[in-house]
C-alpha positions in Angstrom: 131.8 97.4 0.6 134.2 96.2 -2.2 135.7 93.3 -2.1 139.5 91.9 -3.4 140.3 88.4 -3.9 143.4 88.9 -2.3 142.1 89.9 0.9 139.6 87.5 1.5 141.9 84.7 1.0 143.6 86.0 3.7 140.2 85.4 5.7 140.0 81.5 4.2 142.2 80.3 6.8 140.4 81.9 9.9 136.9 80.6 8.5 135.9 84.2 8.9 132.6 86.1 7.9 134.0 87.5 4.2 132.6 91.0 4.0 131.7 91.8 7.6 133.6 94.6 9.7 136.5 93.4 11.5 135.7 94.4 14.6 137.6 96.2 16.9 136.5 94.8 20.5 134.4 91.9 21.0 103.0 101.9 21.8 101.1 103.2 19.0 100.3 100.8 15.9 103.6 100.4 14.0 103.9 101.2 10.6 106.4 101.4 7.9 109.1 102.9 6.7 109.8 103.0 2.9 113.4 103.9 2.1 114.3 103.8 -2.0 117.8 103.7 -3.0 119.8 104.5 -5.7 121.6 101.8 -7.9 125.5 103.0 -9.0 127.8 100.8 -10.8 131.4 100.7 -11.0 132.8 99.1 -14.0 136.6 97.5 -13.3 137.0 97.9 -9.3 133.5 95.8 -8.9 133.2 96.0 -7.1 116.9 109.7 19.8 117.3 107.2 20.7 114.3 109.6 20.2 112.3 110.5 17.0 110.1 112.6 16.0 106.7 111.2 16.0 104.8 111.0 13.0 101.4 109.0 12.0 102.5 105.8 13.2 100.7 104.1 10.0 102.1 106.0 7.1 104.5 105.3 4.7 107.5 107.5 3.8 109.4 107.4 0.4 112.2 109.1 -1.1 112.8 109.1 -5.0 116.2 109.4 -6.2 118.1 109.9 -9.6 120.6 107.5 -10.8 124.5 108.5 -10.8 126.9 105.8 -12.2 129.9 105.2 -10.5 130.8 103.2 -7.3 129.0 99.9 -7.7 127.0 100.3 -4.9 123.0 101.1 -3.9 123.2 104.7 -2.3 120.3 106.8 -0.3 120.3 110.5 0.3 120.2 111.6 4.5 120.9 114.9 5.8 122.9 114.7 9.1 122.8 118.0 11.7 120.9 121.4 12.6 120.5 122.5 9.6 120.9 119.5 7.6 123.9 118.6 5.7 123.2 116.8 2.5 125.4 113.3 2.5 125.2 109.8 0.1 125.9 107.0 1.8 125.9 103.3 0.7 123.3 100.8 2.2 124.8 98.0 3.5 123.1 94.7 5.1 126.5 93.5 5.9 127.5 96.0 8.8 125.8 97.5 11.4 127.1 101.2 11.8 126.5 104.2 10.1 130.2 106.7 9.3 130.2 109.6 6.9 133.4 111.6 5.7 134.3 114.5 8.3 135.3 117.6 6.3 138.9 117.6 7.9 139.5 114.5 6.5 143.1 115.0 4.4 141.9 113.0 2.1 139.0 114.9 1.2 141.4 118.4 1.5 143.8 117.0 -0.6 141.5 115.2 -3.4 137.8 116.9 -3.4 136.9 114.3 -5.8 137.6 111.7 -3.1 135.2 112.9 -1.4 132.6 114.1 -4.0 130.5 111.2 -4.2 128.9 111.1 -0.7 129.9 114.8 0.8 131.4 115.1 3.8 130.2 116.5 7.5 131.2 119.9 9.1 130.4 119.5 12.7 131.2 123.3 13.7 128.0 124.0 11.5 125.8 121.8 13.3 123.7 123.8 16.3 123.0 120.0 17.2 126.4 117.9 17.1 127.8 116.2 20.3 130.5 114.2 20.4 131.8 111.1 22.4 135.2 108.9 23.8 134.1 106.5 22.1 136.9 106.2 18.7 135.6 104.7 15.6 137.6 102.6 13.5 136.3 100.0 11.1 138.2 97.2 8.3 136.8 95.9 5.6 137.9 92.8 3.8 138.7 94.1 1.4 141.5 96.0 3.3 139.5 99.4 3.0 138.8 101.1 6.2 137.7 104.0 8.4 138.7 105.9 11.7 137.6 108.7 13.8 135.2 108.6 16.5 131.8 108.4 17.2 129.4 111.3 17.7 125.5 112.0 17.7 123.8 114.4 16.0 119.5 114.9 14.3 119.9 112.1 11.1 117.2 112.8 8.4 115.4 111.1 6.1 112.3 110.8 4.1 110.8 113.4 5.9 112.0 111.3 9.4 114.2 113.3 11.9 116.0 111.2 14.6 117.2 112.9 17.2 121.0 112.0 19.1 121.6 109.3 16.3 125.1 107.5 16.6 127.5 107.1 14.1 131.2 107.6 12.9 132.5 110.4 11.7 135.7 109.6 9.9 139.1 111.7 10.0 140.7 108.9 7.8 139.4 106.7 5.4 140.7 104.7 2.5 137.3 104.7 0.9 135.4 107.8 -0.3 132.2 105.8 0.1 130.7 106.4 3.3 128.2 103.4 4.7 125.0 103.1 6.0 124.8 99.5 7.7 121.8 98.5 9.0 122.1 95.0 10.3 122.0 93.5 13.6 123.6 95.6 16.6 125.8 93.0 17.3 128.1 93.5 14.6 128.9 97.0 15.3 132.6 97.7 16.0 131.5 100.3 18.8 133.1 98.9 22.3 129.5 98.7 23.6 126.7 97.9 21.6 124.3 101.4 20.7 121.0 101.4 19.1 121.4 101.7 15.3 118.7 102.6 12.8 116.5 99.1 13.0 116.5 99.6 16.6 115.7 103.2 16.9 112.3 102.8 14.9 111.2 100.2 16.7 112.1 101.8 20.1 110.4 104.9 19.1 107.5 103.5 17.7 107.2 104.1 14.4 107.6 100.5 13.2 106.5 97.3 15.4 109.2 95.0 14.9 113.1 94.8 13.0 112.4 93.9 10.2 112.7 95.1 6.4 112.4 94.5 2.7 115.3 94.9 0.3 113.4 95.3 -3.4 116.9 96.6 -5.5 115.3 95.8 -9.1 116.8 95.0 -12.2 120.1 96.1 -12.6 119.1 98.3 -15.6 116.5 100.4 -13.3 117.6 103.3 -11.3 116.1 103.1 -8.4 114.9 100.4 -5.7 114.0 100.5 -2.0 114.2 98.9 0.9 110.9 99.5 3.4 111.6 99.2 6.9 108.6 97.7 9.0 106.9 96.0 6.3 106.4 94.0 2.7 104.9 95.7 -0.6 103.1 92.6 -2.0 103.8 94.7 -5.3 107.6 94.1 -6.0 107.4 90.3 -6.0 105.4 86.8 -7.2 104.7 84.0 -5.9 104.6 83.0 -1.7 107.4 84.1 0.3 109.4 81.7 1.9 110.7 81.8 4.8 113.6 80.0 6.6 116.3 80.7 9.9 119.0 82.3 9.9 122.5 80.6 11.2 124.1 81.9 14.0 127.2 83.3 13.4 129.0 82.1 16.4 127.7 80.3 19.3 124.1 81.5 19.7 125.4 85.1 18.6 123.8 86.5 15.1 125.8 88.8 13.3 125.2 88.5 10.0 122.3 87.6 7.4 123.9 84.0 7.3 122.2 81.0 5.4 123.0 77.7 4.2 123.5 77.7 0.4 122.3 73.8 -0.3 121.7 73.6 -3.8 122.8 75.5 -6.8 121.5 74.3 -10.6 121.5 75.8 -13.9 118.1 76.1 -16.0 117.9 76.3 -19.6 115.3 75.3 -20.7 114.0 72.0 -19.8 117.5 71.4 -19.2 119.2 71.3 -15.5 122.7 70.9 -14.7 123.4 70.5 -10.7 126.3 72.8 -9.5 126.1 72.0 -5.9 123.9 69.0 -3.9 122.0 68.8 -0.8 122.7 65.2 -1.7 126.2 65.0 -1.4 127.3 64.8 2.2 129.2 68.0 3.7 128.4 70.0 0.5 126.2 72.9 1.2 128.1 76.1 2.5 127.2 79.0 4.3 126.8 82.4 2.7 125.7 86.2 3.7 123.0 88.0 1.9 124.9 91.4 1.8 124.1 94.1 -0.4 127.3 96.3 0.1 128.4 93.8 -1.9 128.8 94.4 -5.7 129.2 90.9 -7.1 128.9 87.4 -5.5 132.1 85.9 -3.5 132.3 81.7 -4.0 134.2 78.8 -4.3 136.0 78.4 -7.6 134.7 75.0 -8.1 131.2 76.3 -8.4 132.2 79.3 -10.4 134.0 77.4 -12.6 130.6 75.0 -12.7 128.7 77.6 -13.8 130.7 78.8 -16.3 130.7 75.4 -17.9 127.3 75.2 -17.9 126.5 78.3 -19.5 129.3 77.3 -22.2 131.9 79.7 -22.2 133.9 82.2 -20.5 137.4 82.8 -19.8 138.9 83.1 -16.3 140.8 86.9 -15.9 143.4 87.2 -13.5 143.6 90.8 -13.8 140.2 91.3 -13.2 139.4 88.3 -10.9 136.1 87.5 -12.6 135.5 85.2 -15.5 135.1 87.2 -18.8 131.6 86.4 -21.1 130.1 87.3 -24.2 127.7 90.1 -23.5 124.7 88.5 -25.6 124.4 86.3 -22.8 122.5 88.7 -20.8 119.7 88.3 -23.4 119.2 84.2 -22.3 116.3 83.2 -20.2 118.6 81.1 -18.2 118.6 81.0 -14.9 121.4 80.0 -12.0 119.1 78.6 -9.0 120.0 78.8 -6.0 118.3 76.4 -2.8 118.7 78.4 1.0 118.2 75.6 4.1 116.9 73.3 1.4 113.5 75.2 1.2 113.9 78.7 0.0 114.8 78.9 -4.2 115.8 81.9 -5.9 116.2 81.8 -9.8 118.9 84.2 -11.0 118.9 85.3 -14.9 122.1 85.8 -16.5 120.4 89.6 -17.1 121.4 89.8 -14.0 124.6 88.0 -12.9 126.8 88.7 -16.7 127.6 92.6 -15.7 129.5 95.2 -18.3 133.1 96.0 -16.4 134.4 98.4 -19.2 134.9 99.4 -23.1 138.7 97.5 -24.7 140.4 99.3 -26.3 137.7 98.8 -29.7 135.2 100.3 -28.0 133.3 97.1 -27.6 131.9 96.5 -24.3 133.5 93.8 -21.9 131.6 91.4 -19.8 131.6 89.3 -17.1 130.2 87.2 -14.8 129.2 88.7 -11.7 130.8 86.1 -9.1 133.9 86.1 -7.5 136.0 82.9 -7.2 138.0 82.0 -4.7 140.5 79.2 -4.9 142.2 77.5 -2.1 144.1 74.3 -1.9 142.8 73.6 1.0 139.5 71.8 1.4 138.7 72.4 4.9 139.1 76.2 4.7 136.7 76.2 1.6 134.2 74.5 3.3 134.6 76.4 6.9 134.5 80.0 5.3 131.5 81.7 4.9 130.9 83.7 1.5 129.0 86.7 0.3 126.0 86.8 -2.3 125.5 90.4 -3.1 123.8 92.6 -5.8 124.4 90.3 -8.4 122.3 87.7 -6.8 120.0 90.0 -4.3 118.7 92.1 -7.0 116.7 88.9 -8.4 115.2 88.3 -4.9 112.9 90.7 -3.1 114.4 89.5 0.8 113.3 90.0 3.8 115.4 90.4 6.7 113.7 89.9 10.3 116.1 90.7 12.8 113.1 90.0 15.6 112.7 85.9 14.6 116.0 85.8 13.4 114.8 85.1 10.0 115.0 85.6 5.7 112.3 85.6 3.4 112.3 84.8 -0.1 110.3 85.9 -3.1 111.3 86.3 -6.9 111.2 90.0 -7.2 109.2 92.0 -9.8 111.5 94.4 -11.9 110.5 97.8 -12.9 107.1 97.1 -10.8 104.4 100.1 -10.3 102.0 98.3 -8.5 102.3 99.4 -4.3 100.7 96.8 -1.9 102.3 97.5 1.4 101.3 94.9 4.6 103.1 95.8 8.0 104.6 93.5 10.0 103.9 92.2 13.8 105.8 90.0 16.0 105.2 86.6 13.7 106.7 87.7 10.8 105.9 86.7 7.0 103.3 84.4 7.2 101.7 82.9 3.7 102.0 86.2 2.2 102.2 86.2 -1.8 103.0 88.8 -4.2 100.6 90.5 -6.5 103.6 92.7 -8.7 102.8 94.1 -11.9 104.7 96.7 -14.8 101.9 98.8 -15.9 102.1 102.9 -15.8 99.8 104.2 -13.1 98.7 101.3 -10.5 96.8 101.3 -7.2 98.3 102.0 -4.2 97.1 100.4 -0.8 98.1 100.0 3.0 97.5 97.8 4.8 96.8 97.6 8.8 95.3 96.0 11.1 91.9 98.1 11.7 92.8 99.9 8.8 91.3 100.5 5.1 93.3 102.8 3.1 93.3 102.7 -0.9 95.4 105.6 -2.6 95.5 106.2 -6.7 99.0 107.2 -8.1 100.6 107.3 -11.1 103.7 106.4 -11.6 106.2 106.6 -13.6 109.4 104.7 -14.7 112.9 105.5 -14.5 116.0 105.3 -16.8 119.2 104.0 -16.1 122.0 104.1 -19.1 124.7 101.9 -18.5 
């Protein structure tokens, strides 16, 4: 979801999880599941337990068109008997899945509200039960939901689950409903239900929670996560592969790593923004794409910025302003996970367009969050967000199983499809083979299994 500076200051203190609910208590051969998603931006505001069975081995896509507005990646799923069409936002950084009920007053009073993801009439559905179980979920950046939970046949990409749990909201603050799909443990239900990475490996369909998050360049329309498996396709180089830190006690929560290192490249040139070498330095952050931009200390921020050579700090908008042509440098901003995993980040990707002033010239700025504090030991005890900004130059993988991220420079715009499934070991020595070209070969592969598919393929158009 979005995030506000002044609410997560208001988590510094606490050392809590920026970004993650606050929550309101305490076989056949698997295959994959391929799951694309839409890329929106927002300019100012930043932002059943049984299925159906299908070929176990097959691969399932949905395409979707671009539609600029929330800052957010968004998928299409119909909810009920018949289906309702609804959008909702994928989110690694919460667990539960809520959608707008249609007599929520906010969505009576202002349709627009409500006009970006629909909303859900349960009296339609011949398949809708409810629960006592009441929903209610904050964000941090003070947004939130309520209602309660019910169960009804969830869609998608030609999958039907049957019984699927989630929140139907009867208030929100948001008009963006959410479609969380990290671990179980960080739902706010009172006790813990199967949620979409657990319902396909209970039913089969894939072998083990896991899943790819490929979101592209952040001029493409479309990316996709793939649930089950890698596509060798949307990323070069070796994946690598490093543990996740608990979020409390032995408990996992959230996609937390140590952030170690942090350098700018230009060029033959490196200047060090954060070091494994410096004792008590390294921080912990969450790979969370309902995140729009990145969420950091304003020390590094500010490090950053210096490096690249300019940029103005914006109270109103909470970012630091740039000059636009700086999304043409090959720069990168580096980034070191557990001291073994490094991701390059182009300033393509992190200097982001927020709106037109009032000449009509486009504003710009960098795509991080800081957050100052004058206290050192909250800095260092809180635990900060890297979202789009930063995810969209990675092609992650999140194993919920082995409790572990892998890491690969992503691909953009890539037509080449080279999907491996997943078993019980994870990513193991598995390097990418991506390519741009306009019709590319398409393969799957299984254990036992040989299949080679021609498609063409063709790319999409986003207009900022």
């Amino acid at each position: 979801m979005k995030f506000s500076t002044i609410a997560i200051l208001a988590f510094l203190a606490s050392g809590s999880v920026l970004g993650s609910p606050i929550l309101a208590h305490g076989s056949t051969t698997p295959g994959v599941v391929h799951f694309p998603i839409e890329a929106r931006s927002q300019p100012k505001e930043r932002l059943a337990r049984r299925l159906r069975r299908r070929d176990s081995n097959s691969t399932v896509a949905m395409i979707l068109n671009n539609d600029i507005s929330d800052g957010a990646y968004l998928t299409n799923i119909t909810i009920g008997t018949p289906g309702q069409s609804l959008r909702v936002q994928l989110d690694t950084g919460s667990s539960d899945l809520w959608v707008q009920s249609s007599d929520n007053p906010s969505c009576q009073v202002s349709p627009d509200f409500c006009a970006t993801t629909g909303t859900f009439d349960a009296v339609n559905s011949g398949t809708f039960t409810t629960t006592s179980d009441d929903f209610t979920i904050t964000y941090a950046d003070g947004t939130s939901a309520d209602g309660v939970y019910v169960k009804d046949t969830l869609s998608f990409s030609g999958i039907s689950i049957e019984k699927f749990t989630f929140g139907l909201a009867t208030n929100s603050s948001s008009g963006l409903g959410v479609f969380g799909i990290g671990f179980d443990t960080n739902e706010v239900a009172s006790t813990t239900y199967e949620n979409l990475p657990d319902m396909l490996v209970s039913s089969g369909l894939i072998g083990v929670k896991a899943y790819s998050l490929w979101l592209n360049d952040i001029d493409a329309s479309t990316g996709s996560v793939l649930y089950g498996g890698i596509d060798l396709g949307k990323f070069t180089g070796s994946l690598a592969t490093v543990n996740m830190l608990p979020t409390a006690g032995s408990i996992y929560a959230q996609f937390l790593l140590s952030l170690t290192d942090v350098a700018y490249v230009s060029g033959s040139s490196s200047t060090t923004i954060l070091s494994s070498s410096q004792a008590s330095s390294a921080i912990d952050v969450v790979l969370d794409s309902g995140t729009t931009y990145g969420i950091l200390p304003e020390s590094m921020v500010s490090g950053i910025v210096q490096a690249i050579g300019s940029g103005q700090y914006s109270a109103d908008y909470g970012l630091y302003i740039l000059d636009c042509s700086l999304q043409s440098s090959s720069a990168t901003v580096n980034l070191t996970f557990n001291n073994a995993a490094t991701l390059a980040v182009g300033l393509k990707q992190l200097i982001v367009p927020i709106e037109y002033n009032s000449q009509g010239n486009t504003v710009c700025a960098l795509g991080v969050q800081p957050i100052f504090s004058t206290s050192t030991n909250a800095l260092q005890s809180a635990t900060y967000l890297l979202g789009d900004a930063f995810l969209r130059s990675g092609y992650i993988v999140y194993d919920l199983d082995n409790k572990e991220i892998s890491i690969a420079q992503a691909v953009f715009n890539s037509d080449t499809t080279d999907i491996v499934v997943l078993n019980s070991t994870g990513v193991t020595g598995q390097s990418g083979r991506g390519s741009s070209k306009t019709s590319a070969a398409f393969a799957l592969r299984i254990p036992g299994y040989s299949v080679v598919v021609c498609v063409a393929l063709v790319a999409g158009v986003f207009l900022l």
